[in-house]
C-alpha positions in Angstrom: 100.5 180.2 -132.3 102.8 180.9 -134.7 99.9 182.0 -137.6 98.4 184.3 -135.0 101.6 185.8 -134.5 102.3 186.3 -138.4 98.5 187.5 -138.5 99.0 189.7 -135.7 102.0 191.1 -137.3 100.7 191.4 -140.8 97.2 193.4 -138.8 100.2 195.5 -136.9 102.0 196.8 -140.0 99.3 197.4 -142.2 97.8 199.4 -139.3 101.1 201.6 -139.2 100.8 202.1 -143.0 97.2 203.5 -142.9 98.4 205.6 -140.0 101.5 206.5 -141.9 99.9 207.3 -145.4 96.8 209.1 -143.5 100.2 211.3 -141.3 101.5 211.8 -145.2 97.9 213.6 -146.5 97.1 215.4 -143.0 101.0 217.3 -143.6 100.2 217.9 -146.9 96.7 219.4 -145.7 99.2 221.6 -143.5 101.6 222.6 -145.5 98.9 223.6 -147.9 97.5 225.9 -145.6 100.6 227.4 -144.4 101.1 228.4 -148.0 97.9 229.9 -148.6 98.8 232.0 -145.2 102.1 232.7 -146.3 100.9 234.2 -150.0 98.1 236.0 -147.9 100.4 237.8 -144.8 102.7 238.7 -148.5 99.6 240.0 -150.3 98.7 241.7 -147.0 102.3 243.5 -147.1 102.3 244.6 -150.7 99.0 246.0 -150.1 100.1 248.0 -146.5 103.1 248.8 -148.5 101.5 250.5 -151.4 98.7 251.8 -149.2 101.8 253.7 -147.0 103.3 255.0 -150.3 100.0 256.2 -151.3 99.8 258.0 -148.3 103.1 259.6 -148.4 102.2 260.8 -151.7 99.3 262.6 -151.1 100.8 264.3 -147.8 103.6 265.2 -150.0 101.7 266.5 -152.5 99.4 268.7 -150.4 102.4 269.9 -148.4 103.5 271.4 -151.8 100.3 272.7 -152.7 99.9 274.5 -149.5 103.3 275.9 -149.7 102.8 277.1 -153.3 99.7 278.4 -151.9 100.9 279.8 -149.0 104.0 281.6 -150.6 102.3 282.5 -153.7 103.4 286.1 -155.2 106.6 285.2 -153.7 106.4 285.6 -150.3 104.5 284.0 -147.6 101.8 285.8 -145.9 102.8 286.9 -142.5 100.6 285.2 -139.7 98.7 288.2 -137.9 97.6 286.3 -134.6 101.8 286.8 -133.6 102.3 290.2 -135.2 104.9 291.2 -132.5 103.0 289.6 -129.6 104.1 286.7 -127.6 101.2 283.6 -128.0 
């Protein structure tokens, strides 16, 4: 009784080692992919972030242009549709 015990025990702990090593490589599994989604949501940011820049420049730089466009000669061109009317 007592060798089926030790045997039992023995069975029992190397059991709970497997399942303990196997727990080890399934976390590292995880926390592998949790990095790659971290790097990606960052890589995602930079790109929205220059993307918004990007943007923001080309509005600025149109807004200019129509301006200089607009006001070339030195004064802008009065809009005729409101020439002393009410819209």
């Amino acid at each position: 009784m007592v060798l089926a015990t030790k045997e039992n025990y023995a069975r029992a702990l190397a059991n709970s080692l497997t399942n303990l090593t196997r727990f080890v490589e399934a976390a590292k599994i995880l926390a592998e992919a949790a990095e790659q989604a971290a790097n990606d949501y960052r890589a995602v940011d930079d790109q929205s972030a220059r993307s918004l820049n990007n943007i923001n420049y080309l509005l600025t730089t149109a807004t200019r242009q129509a301006q200089a466009a607009r006001h070339s000669g030195g004064r802008p061109v009065p809009d005729v549709r409101y020439d002393g009317e009410t819209p």
